[in-house]
TORKE-950580 format. One record per residue (C-alpha): residue in three letters; x, y, z. Coordinates in steps of 0.1 Angstrom, whole numbers, padded with zeros to 4 digits, always signed. Example, Ala and Ser with C-alpha at 12.3 -4.5 7.8 and 13.67 -1.06 7.14 Angstrom:
ALA+0123-0045+0078 SER+0137-0011+0071 
***
This chain:
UNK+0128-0090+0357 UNK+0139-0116+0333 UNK+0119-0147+0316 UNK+0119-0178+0336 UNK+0093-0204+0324 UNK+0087-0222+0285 UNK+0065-0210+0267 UNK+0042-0222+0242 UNK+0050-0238+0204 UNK+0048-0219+0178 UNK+0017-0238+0156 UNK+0018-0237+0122 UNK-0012-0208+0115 UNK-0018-0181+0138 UNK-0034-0187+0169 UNK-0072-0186+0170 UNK-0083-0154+0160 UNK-0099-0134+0195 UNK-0121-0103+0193 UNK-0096-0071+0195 UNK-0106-0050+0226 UNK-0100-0011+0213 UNK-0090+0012+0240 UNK-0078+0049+0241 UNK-0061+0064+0267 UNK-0078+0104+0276 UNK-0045+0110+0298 UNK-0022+0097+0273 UNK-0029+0094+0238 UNK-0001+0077+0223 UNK-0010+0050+0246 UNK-0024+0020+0223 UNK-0043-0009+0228 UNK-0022-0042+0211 UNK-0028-0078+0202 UNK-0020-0110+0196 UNK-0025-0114+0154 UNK+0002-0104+0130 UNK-0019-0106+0096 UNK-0052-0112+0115 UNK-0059-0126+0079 UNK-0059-0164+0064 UNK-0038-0149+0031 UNK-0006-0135+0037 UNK+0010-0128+0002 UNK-0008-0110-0027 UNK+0005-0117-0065 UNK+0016-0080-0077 UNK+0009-0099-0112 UNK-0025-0112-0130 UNK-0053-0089-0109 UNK-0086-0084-0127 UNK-0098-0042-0127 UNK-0129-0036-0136 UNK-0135-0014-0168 UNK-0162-0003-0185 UNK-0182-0032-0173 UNK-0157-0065-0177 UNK-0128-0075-0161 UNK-0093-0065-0174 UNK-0060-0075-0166 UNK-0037-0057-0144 UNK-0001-0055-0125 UNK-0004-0044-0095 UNK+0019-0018-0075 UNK+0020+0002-0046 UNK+0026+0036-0041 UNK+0024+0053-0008 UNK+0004+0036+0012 UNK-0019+0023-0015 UNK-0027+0001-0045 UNK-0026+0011-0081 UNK-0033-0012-0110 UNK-0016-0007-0143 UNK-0041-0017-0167 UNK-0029-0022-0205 UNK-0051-0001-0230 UNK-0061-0022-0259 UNK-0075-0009-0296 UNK-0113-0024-0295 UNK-0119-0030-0332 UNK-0117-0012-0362 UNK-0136+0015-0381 UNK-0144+0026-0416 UNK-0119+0057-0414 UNK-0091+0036-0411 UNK-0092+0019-0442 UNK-0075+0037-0473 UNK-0091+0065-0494 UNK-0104+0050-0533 UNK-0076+0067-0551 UNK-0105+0072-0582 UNK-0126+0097-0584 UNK-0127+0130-0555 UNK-0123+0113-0523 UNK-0133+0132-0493 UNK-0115+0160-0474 UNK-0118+0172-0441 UNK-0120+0158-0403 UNK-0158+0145-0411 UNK-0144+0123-0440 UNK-0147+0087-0435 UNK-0118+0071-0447 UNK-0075+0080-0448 UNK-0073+0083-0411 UNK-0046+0067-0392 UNK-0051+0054-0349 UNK-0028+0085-0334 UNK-0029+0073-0297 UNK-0047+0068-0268 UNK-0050+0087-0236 UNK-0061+0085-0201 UNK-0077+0116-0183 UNK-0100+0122-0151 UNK-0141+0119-0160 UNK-0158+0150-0163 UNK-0131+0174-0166 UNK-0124+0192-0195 UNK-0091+0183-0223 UNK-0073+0200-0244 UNK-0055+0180-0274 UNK-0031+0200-0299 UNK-0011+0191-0329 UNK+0022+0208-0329 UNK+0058+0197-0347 UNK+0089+0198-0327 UNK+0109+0196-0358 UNK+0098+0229-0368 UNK+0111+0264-0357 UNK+0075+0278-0353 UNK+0059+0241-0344 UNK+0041+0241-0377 UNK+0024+0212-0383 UNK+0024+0199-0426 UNK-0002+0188-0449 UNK-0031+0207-0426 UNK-0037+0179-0406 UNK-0073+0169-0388 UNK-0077+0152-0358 UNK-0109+0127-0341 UNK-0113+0123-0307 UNK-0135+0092-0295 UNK-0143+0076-0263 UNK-0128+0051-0247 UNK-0104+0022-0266 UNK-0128+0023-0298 UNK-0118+0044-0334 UNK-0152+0062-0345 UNK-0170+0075-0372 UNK-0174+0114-0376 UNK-0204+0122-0352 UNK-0211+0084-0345 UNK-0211+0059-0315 UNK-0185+0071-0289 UNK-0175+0105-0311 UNK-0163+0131-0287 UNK-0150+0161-0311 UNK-0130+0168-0343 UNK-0107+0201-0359 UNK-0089+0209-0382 UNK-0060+0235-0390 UNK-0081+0259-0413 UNK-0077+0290-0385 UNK-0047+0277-0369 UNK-0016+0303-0362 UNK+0009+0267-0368 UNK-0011+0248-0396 UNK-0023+0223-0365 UNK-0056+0209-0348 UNK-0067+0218-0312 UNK-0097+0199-0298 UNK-0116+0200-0267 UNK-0140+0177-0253 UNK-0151+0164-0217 UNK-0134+0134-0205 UNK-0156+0103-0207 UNK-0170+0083-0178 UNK-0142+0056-0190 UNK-0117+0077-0184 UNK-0098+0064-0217 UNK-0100+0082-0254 UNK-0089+0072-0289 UNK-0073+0101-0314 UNK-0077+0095-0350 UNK-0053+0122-0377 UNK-0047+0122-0412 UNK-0039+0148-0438 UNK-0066+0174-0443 UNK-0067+0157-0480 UNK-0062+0124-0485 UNK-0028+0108-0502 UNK-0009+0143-0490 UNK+0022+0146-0471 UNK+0017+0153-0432 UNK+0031+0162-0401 UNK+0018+0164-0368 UNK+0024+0157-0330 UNK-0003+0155-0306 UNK+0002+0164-0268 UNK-0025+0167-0243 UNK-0030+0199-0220 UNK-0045+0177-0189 UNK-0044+0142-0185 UNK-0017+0118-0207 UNK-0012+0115-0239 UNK+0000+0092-0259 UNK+0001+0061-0235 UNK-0002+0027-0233 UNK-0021+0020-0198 UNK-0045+0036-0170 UNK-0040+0038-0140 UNK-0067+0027-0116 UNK-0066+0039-0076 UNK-0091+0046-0047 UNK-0121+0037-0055 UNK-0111+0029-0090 UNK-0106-0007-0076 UNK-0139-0015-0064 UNK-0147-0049-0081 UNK-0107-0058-0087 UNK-0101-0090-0081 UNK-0062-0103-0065 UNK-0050-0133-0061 UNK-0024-0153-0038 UNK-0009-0176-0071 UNK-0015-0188-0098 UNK-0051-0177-0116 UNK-0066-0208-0119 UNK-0101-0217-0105 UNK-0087-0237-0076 UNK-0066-0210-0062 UNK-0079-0185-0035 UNK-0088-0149-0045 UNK-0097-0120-0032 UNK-0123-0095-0043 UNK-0119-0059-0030 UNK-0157-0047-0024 UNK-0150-0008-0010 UNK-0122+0013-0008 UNK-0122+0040+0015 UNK-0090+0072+0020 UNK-0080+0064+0057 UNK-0085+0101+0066 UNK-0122+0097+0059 UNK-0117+0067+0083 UNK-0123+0066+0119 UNK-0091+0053+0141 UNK-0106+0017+0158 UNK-0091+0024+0191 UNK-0094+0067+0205 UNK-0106+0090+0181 UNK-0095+0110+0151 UNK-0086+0095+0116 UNK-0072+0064+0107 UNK-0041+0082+0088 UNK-0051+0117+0087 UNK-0022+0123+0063 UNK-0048+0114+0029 UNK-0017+0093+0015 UNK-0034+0056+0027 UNK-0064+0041+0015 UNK-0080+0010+0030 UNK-0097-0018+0016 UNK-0125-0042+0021 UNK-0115-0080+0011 UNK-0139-0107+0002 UNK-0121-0142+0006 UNK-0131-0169-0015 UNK-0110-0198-0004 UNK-0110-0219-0037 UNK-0132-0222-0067 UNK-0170-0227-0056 UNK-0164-0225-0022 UNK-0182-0194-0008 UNK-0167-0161+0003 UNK-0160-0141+0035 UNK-0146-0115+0047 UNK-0106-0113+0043 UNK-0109-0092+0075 UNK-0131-0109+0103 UNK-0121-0089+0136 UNK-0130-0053+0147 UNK-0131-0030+0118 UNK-0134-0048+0082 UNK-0102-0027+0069 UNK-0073-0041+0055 UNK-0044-0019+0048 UNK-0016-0028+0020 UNK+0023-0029+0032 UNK+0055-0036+0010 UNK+0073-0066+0020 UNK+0062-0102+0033 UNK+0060-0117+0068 UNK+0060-0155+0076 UNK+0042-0173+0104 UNK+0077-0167+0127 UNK+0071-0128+0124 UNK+0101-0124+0096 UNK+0104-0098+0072 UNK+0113-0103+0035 UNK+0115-0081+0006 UNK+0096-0089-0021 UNK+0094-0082-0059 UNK+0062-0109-0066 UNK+0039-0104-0038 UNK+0030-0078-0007 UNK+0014-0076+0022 UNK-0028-0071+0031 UNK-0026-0065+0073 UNK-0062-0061+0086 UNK-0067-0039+0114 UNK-0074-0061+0140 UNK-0031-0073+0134 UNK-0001-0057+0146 UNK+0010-0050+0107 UNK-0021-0028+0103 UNK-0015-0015+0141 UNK+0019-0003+0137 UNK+0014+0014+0102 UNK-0016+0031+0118 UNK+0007+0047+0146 UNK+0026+0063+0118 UNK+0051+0034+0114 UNK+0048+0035+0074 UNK+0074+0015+0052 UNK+0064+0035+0017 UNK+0077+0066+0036 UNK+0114+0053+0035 UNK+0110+0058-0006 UNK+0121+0028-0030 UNK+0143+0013-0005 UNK+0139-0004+0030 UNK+0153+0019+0055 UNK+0146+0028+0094 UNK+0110+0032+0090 UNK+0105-0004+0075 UNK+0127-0016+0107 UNK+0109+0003+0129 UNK+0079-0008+0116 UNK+0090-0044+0119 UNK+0107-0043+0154 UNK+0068-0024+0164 UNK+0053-0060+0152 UNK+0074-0076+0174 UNK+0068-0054+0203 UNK+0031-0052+0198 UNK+0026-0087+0198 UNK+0052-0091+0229 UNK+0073-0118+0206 UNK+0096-0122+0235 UNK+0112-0153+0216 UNK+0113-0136+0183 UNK+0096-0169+0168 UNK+0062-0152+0156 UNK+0048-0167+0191 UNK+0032-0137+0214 UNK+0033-0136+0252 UNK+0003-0107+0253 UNK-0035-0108+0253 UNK-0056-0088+0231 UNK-0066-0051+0239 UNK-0036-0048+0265 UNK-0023-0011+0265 UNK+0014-0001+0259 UNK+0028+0032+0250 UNK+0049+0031+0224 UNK+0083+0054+0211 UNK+0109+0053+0188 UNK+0144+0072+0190 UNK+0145+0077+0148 UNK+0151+0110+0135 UNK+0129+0128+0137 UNK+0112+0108+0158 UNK+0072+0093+0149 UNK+0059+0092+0181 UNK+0079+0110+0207 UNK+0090+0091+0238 UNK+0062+0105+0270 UNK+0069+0137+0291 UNK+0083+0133+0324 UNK+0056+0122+0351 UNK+0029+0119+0319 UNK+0023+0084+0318 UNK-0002+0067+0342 UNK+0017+0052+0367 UNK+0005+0016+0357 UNK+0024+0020+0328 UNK+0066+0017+0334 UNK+0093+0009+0310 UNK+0091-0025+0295 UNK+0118-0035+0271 UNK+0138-0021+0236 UNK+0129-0036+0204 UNK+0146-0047+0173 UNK+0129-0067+0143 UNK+0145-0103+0162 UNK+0126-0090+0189 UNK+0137-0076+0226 UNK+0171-0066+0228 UNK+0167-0058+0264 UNK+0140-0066+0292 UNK+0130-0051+0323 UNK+0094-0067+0331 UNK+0072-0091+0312 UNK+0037-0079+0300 UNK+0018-0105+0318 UNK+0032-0125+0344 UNK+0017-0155+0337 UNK+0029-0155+0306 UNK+0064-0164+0305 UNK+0089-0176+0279 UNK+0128-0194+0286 UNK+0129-0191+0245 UNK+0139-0155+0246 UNK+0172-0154+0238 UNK+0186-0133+0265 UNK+0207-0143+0293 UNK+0190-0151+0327 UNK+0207-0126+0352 UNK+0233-0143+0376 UNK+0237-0138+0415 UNK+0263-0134+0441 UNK+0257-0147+0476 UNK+0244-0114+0482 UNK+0218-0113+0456 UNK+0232-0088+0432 UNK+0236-0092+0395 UNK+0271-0100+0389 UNK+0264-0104+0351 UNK+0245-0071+0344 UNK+0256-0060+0306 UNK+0258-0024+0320 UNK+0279-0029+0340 UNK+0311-0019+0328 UNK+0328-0044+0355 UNK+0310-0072+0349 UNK+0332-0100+0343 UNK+0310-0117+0316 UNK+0312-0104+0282 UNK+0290-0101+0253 UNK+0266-0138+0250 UNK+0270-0143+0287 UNK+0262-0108+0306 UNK+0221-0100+0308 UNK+0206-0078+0290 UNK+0185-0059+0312 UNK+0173-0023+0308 UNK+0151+0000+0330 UNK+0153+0029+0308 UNK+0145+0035+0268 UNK+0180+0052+0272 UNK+0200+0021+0283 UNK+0183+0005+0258 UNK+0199+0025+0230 UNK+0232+0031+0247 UNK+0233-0008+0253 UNK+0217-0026+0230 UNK+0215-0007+0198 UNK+0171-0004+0207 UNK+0152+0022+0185 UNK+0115+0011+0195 UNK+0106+0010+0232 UNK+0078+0006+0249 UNK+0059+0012+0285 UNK+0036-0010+0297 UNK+0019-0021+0334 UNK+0027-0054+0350 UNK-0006-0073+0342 UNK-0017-0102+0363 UNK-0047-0122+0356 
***
């Protein structure tokens, strides 16, 4: 069956957002319950650059990336102030020797490590044959982006090279809650020659940034453009691993696989106006994707913004039934098309304009022929019988049709050819058949099986689905 009737305009927001109906299938599992919403979000684009992390207590800024299926912010460590054991040793009199002195110390680095766990720091020389350090160095440790004072405020530990088999330091100390420490080092006596290398055992050291993941980014504040106080923002409130998160629709975990984390978005539309959830449907969860999709349901690469899909939309939807974009690697490859041609399908964007010819909660049973494949096409005689083949996908949309979703929703903007008929009422202008006399833009692309749809038409995403009537 092909599309007869117009259908609706495409308006310029998506269509009134409608309660998701979630609803699992006990016979067939990889059956899924789609909708209507592609972002099911007011924001679709979020600035990789100017976020706000919280750390220790204030707001920082932050770029933004993503790796795997989550959100890491690359905050830049700064040097907060100065201490007394920085300045320069009185060259009169006996100055002070030692790690506890408090002047003729130099800011070594900075490094990042996980709270609570123990770190090893070491002074070593890479220009030496035995990695002896010279001049008997000492080394301070402090926490977080502030130099100390021997035994003061924010003092972690100190050594020196006095029973050291290479003439270096090694300190220990427990991370701090901040994550972030400061290393002083001088000569064990001031206005001496030194050398000395620091290296960390756990953790990283030197370096100039933190990075902050999970639930790290509670408090983080994004934003669509430019940070001014009359542009939207968004505040993430929670973060949560998806496989500590139950699936919305069946049962088991969101993404069991541990490499996706979800977030929970406060909106605030502009400057004083008051916030609401980014996510307003079914489960408050938005999930982040690489990549940008406009109102018409196209894809775009981006290097400036990416996507937040809340899981009421088909861009949340689709990841969640394993169609992941990060899992092509630094590229766009079959995945990321896959995932794009499942938004199509999920939405049934017959017309491959962003417009969708489904309603909400309506069950399909998805399949993909990539290699290998993410969800496997259904066993012989395993589907429920409502549920027959309905067309092959491609990110424009259908490349092949045998039955609409819902009758009464109908569409003469798909841009497939309307089947032709002899006196007799057969198909003269069916594309498979080889004898047709109508070639390619005029024969009509009908398919009744996910394997004409590949042999024909190029399709990698397919889909079942019954012949709803209202």
């Amino acid at each position: 069956m092909l599309l007869a009737a117009c259908g609706p305009t495409l308006d310029d927001v998506e269509a009134p957002l409608a309660q998701q109906a979630f609803a699992g299938d006990e016979d067939d599992p990889d059956s899924h319950s789609q909708g209507t919403q592609l972002h099911a979000a007011p924001v679709r684009a979020v600035q990789y650059d100017n976020a706000l992390v919280r750390h220790d207590g204030a707001h920082r800024e932050a770029r933004l990336l993503l790796k795997a299926g989550g959100i890491v912010a690359v905050m830049p460590l700064i040097v907060n102030g100065s201490t007394r054991s920085l300045q320069r040793c009185s060259p009169t009199g006996s100055p002070p020797t030692g790690e506890t002195r408090n002047c003729g110390f130099i800011l070594d680095g900075q490094g990042v490590c996980t709270p609570g766990t123990r770190v090893n720091l070491v002074g070593g020389n890479s220009n030496s044959t035995r990695d002896r350090c010279e001049g008997a160095p000492v080394l301070r440790v402090c926490s977080g982006e502030a130099p100390c004072e021997h035994l003061g405020p924010g003092y972690l530990a100190s050594g020196n090279s006095t029973f050291s088999m290479n003439a270096c330091p090694a300190v220990e100390f427990v991370c701090p809650d901040s994550g972030v420490y400061t290393a002083l080092a001088g000569p064990a006596a001031p206005f001496t020659s030194w050398t000395m290398e620091v290296s960390a055992r756990k953790g990283t050291y030197p370096t100039t940034h933190k990075m902050m993941k999970g639930e790290e980014l509670t408090g983080a504040r994004l934003y669509q453009g430019a940070t001014t106080s009359a542009q939207p923002w968004l505040d993430i409130v929670d973060v949560v691993n998806a496989r500590e998160n139950p699936v919305s629709e069946g049962s088991g975990a969101w993404d069991p696989s541990g490499q996706t984390y979800l977030y929970q978005v406060r909106y605030t539309p502009s400057g004083g106006t008051a916030s609401v959830p980014l996510c307003s449907l079914g489960a408050n969860w938005a999930v982040p994707v690489k990549g940008l999709f406009n109102l018409q349901g196209a894809r775009t690469e981006s290097t400036s913004s990416f996507t937040l899909g809340c899981d009421a939309g088909v861009i949340a939807k689709c990841y969640r039934w394993g169609y992941q974009p990060w899992r092509d690697g630094a590229q766009p490859g079959p995945i990321t098309e896959a995932h794009w041609s499942c938004t199509r399908m999920a939405r049934a964007d017959y017309c491959g304009v962003g417009t969708s010819f489904t309603q909400d909660g309506t069950r399909i049973r998805p399949w993909d022929a990539l290699t290998p494949a993410i969800i496997a096409p259904p066993e012989p005689n395993t589907s429920p019988e409502d549920l027959t083949f309905e067309a092959g996908w491609n990110t424009t949309g259908p490349t092949c049709l045998s039955h609409l979703r819902w009758q009464h929703l109908t569409a003469s903007c798909v841009p497939l050819n309307p089947p032709i008929y002899d006196a007799n009422g057969n198909i003269v202008n069916d594309c498979r058949d080889p004898n047709t006399p109508y070639g390619p833009g005029k024969c009509a692309e009908i398919c009744d099986t996910a394997e004409e749809a590949a042999l024909f038409y190029g399709s990698r995403v397919f889909n079942n689905s019954a012949i709803n009537t209202l």
